[in-house]
C-alpha positions as CSV (number, residue, x, y, z in Angstrom):
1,X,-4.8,-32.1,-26.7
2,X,-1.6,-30.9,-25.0
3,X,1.2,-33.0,-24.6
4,X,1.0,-34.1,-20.9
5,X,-3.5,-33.7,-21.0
6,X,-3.7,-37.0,-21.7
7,X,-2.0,-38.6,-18.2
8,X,-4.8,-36.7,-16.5
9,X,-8.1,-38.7,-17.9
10,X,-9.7,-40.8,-15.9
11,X,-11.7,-43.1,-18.2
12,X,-14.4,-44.2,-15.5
13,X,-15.3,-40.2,-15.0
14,X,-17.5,-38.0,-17.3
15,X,-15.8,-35.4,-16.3
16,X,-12.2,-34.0,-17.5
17,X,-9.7,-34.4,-14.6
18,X,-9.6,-31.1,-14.3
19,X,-13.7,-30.6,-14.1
20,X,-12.7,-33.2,-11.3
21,X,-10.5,-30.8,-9.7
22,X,-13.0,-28.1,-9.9
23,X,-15.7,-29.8,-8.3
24,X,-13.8,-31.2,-4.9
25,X,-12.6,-27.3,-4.5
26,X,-16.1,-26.3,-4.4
27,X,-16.9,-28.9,-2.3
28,X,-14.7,-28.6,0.5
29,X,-15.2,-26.8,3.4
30,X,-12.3,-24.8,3.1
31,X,-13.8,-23.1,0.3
32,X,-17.0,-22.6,1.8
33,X,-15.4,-20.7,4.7
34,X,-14.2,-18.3,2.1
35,X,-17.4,-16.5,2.3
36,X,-17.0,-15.2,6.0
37,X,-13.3,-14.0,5.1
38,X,-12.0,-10.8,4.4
39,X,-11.0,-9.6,1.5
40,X,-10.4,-5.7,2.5
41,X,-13.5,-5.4,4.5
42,X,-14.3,-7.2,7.7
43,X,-17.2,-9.9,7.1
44,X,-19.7,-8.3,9.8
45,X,-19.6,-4.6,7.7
46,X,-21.8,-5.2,5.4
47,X,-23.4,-7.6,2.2
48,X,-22.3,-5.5,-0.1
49,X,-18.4,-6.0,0.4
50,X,-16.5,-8.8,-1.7
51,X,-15.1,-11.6,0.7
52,X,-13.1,-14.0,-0.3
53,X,-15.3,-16.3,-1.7
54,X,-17.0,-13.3,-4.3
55,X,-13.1,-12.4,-4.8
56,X,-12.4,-16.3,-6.3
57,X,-15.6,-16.3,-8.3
58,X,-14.4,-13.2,-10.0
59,X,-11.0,-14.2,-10.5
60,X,-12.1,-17.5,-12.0
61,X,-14.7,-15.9,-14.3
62,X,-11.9,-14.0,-15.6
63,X,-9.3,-16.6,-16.1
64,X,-11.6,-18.7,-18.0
65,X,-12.6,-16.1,-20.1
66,X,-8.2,-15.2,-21.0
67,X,-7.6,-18.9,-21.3
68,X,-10.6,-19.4,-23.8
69,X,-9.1,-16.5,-25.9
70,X,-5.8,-17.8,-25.6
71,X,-6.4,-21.6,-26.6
72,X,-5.8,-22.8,-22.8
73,X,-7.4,-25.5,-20.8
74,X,-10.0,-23.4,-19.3
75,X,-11.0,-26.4,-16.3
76,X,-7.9,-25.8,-15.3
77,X,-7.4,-22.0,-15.1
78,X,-10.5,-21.9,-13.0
79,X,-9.4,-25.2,-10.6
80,X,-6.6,-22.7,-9.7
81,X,-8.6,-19.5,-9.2
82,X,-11.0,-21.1,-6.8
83,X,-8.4,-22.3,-4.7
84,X,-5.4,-20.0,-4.7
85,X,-6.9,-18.4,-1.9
86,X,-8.1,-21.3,0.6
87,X,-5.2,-20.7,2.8
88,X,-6.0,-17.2,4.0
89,X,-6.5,-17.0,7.6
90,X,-9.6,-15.1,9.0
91,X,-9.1,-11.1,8.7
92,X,-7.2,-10.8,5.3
93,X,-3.5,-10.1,5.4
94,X,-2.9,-9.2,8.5
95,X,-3.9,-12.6,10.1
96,X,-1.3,-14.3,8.1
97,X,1.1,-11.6,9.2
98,X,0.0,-12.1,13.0
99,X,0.4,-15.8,12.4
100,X,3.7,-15.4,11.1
101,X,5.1,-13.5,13.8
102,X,3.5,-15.5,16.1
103,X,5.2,-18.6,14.9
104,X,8.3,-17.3,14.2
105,X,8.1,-16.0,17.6
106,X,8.2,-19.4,19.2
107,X,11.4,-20.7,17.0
108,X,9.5,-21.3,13.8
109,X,11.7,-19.9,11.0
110,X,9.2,-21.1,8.6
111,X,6.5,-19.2,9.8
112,X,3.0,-18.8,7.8
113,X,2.6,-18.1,3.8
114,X,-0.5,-18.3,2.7
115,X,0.3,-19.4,-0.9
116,X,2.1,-22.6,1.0
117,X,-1.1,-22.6,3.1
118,X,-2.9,-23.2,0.1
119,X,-1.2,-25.8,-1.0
120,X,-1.2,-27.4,1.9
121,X,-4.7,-27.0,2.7
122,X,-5.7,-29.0,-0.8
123,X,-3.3,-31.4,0.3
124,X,-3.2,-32.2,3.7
125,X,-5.4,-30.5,5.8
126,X,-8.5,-31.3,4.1
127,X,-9.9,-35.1,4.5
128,X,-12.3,-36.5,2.7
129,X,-10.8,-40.0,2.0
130,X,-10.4,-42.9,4.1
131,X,-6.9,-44.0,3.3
132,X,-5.2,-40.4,2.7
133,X,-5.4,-36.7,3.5
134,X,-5.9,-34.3,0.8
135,X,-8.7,-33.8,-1.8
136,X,-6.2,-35.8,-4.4
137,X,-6.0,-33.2,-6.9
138,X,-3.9,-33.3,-10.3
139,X,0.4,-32.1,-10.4
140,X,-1.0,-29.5,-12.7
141,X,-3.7,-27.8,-10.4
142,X,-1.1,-28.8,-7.3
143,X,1.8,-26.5,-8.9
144,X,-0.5,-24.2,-9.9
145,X,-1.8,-23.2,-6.2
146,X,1.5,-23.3,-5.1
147,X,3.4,-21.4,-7.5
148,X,1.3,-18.8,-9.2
149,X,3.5,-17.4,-12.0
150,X,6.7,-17.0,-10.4
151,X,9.2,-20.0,-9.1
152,X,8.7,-20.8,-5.9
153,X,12.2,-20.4,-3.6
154,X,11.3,-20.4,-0.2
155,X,14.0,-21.2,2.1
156,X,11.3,-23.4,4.7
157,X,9.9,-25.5,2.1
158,X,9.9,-29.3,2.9
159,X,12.4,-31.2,0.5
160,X,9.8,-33.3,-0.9
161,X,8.0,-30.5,-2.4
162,X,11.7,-29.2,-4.3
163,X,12.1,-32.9,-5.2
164,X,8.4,-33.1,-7.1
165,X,7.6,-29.6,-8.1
166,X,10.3,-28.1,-10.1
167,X,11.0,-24.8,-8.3
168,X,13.5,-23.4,-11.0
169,X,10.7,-22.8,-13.4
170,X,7.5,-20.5,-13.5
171,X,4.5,-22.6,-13.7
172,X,1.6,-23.5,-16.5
173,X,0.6,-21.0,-18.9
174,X,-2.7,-21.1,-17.1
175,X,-1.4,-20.1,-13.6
176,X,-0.1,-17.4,-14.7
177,X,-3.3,-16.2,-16.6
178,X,-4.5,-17.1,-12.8
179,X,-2.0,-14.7,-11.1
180,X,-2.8,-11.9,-13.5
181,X,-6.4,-12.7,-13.3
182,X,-6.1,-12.1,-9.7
183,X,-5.1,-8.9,-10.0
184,X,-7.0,-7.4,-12.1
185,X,-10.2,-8.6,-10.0
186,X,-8.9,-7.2,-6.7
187,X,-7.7,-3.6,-8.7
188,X,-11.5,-3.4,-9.9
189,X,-13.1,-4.5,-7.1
190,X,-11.4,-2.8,-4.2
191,X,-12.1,0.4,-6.3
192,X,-15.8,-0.2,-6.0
193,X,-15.9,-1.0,-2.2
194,X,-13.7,1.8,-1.5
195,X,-15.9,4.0,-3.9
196,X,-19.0,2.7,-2.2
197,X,-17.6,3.1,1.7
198,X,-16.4,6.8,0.8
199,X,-12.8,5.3,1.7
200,X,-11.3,6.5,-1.8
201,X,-13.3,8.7,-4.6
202,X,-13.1,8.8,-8.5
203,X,-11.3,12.3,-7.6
204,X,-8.3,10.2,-6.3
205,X,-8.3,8.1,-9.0
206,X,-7.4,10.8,-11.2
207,X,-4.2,10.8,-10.5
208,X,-3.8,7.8,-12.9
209,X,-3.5,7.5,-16.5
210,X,-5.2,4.6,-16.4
211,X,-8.5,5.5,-14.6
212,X,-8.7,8.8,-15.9
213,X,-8.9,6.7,-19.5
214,X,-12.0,4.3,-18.0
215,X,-13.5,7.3,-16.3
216,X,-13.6,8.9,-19.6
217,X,-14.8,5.6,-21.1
218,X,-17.8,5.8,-18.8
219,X,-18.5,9.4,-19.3
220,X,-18.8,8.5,-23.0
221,X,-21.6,6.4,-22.4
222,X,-23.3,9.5,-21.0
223,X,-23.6,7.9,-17.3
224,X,-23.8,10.7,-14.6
225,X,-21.7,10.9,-11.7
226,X,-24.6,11.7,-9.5
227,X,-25.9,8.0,-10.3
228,X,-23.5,6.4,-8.1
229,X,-24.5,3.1,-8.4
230,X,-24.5,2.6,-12.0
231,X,-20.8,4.8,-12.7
232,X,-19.7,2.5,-10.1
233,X,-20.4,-0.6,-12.5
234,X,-20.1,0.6,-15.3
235,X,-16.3,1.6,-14.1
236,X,-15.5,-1.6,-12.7
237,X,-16.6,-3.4,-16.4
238,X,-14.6,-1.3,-18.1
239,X,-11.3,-1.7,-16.4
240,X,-11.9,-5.2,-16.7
241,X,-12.6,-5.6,-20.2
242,X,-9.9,-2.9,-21.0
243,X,-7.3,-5.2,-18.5
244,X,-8.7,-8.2,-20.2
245,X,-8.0,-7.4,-23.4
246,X,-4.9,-5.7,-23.4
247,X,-3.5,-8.7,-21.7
248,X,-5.1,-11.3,-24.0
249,X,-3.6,-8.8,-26.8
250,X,0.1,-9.1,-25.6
251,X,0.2,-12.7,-24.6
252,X,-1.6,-14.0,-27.7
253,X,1.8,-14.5,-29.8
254,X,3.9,-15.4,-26.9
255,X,2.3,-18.2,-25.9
256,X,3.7,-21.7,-27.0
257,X,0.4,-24.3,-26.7
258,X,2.6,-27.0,-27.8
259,X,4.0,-26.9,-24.3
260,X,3.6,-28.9,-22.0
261,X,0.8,-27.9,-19.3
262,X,3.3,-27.7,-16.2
263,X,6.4,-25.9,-16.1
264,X,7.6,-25.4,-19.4
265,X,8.8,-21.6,-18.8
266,X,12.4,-21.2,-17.6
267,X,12.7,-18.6,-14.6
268,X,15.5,-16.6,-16.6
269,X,12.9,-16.2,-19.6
270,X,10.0,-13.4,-19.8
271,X,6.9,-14.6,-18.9
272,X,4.7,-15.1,-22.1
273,X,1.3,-13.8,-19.6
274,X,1.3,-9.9,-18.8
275,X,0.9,-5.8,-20.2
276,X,3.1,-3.9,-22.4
277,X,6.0,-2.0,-19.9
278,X,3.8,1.3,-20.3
279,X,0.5,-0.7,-19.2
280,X,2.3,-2.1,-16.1
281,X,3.4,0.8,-14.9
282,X,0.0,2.5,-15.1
283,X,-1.3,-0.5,-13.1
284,X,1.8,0.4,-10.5
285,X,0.6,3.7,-9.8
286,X,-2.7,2.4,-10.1
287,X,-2.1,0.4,-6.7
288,X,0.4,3.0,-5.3
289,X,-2.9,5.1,-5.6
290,X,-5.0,2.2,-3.7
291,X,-2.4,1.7,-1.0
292,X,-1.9,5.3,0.3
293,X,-5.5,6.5,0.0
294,X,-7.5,3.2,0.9
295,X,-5.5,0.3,2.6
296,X,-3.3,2.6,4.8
297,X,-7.0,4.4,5.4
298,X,-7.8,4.9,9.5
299,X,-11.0,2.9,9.5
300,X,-9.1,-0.1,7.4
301,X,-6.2,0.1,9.6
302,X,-8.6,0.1,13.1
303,X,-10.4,-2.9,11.7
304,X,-7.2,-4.6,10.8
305,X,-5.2,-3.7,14.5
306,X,-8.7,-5.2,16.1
307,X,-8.5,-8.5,13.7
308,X,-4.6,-8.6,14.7
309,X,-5.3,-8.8,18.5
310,X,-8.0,-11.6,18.2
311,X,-5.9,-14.0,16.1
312,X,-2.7,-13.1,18.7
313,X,-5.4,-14.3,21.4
314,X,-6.3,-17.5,19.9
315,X,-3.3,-18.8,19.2
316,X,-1.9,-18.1,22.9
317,X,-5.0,-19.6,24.3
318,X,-4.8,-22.3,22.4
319,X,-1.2,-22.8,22.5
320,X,-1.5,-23.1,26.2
321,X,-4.7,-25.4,26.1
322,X,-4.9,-27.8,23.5
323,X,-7.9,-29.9,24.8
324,X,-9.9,-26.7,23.0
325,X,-8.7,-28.1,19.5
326,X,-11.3,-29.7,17.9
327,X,-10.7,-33.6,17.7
328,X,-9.0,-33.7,13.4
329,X,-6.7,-31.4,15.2
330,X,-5.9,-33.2,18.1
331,X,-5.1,-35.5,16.6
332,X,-3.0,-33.9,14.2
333,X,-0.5,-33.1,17.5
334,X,0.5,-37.0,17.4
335,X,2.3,-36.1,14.2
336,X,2.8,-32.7,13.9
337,X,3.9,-29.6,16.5
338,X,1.2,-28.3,18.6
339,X,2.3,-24.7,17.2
340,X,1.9,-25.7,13.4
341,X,-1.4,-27.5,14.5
342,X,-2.7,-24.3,16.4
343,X,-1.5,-22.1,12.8
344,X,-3.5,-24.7,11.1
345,X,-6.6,-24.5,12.8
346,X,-6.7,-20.5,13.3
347,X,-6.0,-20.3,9.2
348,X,-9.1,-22.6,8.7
349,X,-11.2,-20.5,10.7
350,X,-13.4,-17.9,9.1
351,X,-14.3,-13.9,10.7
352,X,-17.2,-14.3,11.9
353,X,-16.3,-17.4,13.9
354,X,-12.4,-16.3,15.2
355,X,-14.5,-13.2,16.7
356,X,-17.0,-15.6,18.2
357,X,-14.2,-18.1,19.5
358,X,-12.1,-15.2,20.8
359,X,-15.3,-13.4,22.5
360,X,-16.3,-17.3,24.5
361,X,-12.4,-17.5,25.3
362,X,-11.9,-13.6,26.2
363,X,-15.3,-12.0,27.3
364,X,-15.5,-9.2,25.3
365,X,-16.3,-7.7,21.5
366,X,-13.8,-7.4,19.3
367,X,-13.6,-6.4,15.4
């Protein structure tokens, strides 16, 4: 048992406080809008795209799987996969872009970050006890969403939050195995929807040392280009399990278990979580690769300009008429600014149901 585990039991409760954790994430209805959220792909263009929700159950599976190997507190490595991403507003990036503008537009240097969001979606915006707001998580998981790997100095945060959560230092050991995890789902996934929507082809990838070395891992099992399907897989499982492993391989001796679980890591030292230099900057090109050929792509960036225009719509219309708030954010405005409120409730909303708003408020299709 680590050093700080023990302030986290909860005697009257089977469960681990982090299994506790876990369980009211899964629960609450912010993470069950993550399945109508973009990931790269709009909602409505198919079942086969990852949303949000597939993106967390993959970067979960993979952070317990590192922390296991590494001799970390798996419960809570998964805790913070499932809800890193609860704060994303409806159409991927770019609605938390648009929101940001749009705020900082009206005189709101703070503007919208979704890792805040995040935070304060776990915290606040979700209610599901009498007496306070919040889903009354652990310090551990709380850091953990709101940090990631790297310290947290952001100019708009309230003082409370540089008064509790040290900002000077990286996080726990097992956010950061979260933040790489992260990564190395969205690299292998966005390669197989962009694969699969003819958006970006194994020919492009070739261009990287890295997936030239997985593509010559699958061609060694004897799988044939022509069966799409199966190369497909069979790539995305290797760059995993070769990502995997060359992290668990570096970080293994680095890591100091005797730690305690939040953070223990000083932002002037390396983080003990990561590749060998030649390894991340494979990944870089790796991404570089992804960005030019697939994210910058015309169909991505049509989908993208529409899902722009519909959140810039909601939040004028309901800036000017806030009667069409639903009634937790109503009467939210009695505490907080109408603007912030408006943010709040166009982040919670999922695709499909910010185009169905935007079409009853606007008339017409967009998306």
């Amino acid at each position: 048992m680590r050093p700080t585990e023990r302030f986290f039991q909860v005697s009257d409760d089977f469960r681990s406080a982090f299994s506790r954790d876990r369980d009211r994430i899964i629960h609450s209805g912010s993470f069950r809008k993550l399945e109508y959220k973009t990931q790269v792909f709009l909602n409505h263009e198919g079942d086969f795209f990852r949303t949000r929700l597939t993106h967390s159950l993959e970067v979960s599976q993979i952070a317990r799987s590192i922390s296991s190997h590494l001799g970390l507190q798996e419960d809570l490595a998964e805790a913070i996969a499932l809800s890193h991403d609860v704060g994303h507003t409806p159409f991927g990036h770019i609605g938390g872009d648009t929101l940001d503008l749009c705020l900082k537009d009206d005189g709101f240097k703070n503007g919208f970050e979704h890792n805040f969001q995040s935070f304060r979606t776990v915290s606040y915006l979700e209610k599901r006890y009498k007496d306070f707001y919040g889903l009354n998580l652990t310090f551990a998981t709380l850091e953990g969403i709101l940090k990631h790997s790297y310290p947290y100095h952001k100019k708009f945060l309230p003082k409370y939050i540089d008064e509790v959560f040290n900002l000077n230092t990286h996080p726990s050991i097992e956010a950061m195995v979260v933040d790489r995890a992260d990564e190395i789902a969205y690299i292998s996934h966005d390669i197989d929807d962009g694969v699969n929507s003819h958006l970006i082809s194994f020919e492009d990838l070739k261009e990287s040392k890295l997936a030239l070395l997985i593509l010559n891992k699958v061609h060694d099992e004897g799988i044939d280009a022509e069966n799409k399907e199966m190369f497909r897989y069979r790539f995305a499982s290797h760059l995993i399990n070769h990502l995997v492993y060359s992290l668990i391989d570096y970080s293994r001796d680095k890591i100091d278990n005797s730690k305690v679980l939040c953070a223990s890591v000083d932002a002037k030292d390396e983080l003990p979580v990561g590749f060998d230099k030649e390894l991340e900057s494979q990944i870089k090109k790796l991404k570089k690769i992804l960005f030019v050929k697939m994210y910058k792509s015309k169909q991505i960036a049509r989908k993208m300009y529409a899902g722009k225009q519909a959140v810039k719509g909601l939040y004028k219309a309901l800036v000017d008429d806030t009667n069409m708030l639903p009634q937790f954010y109503r009467e939210l405005l009695h505490v907080r600014n109408k603007h912030r409120v408006v943010a709040d409730y166009i982040a919670s909303m999922s695709d499909r149901y910010a185009i169905k708003l935007h079409n009853e408020l606007y008339g017409y299709f967009i998306g």
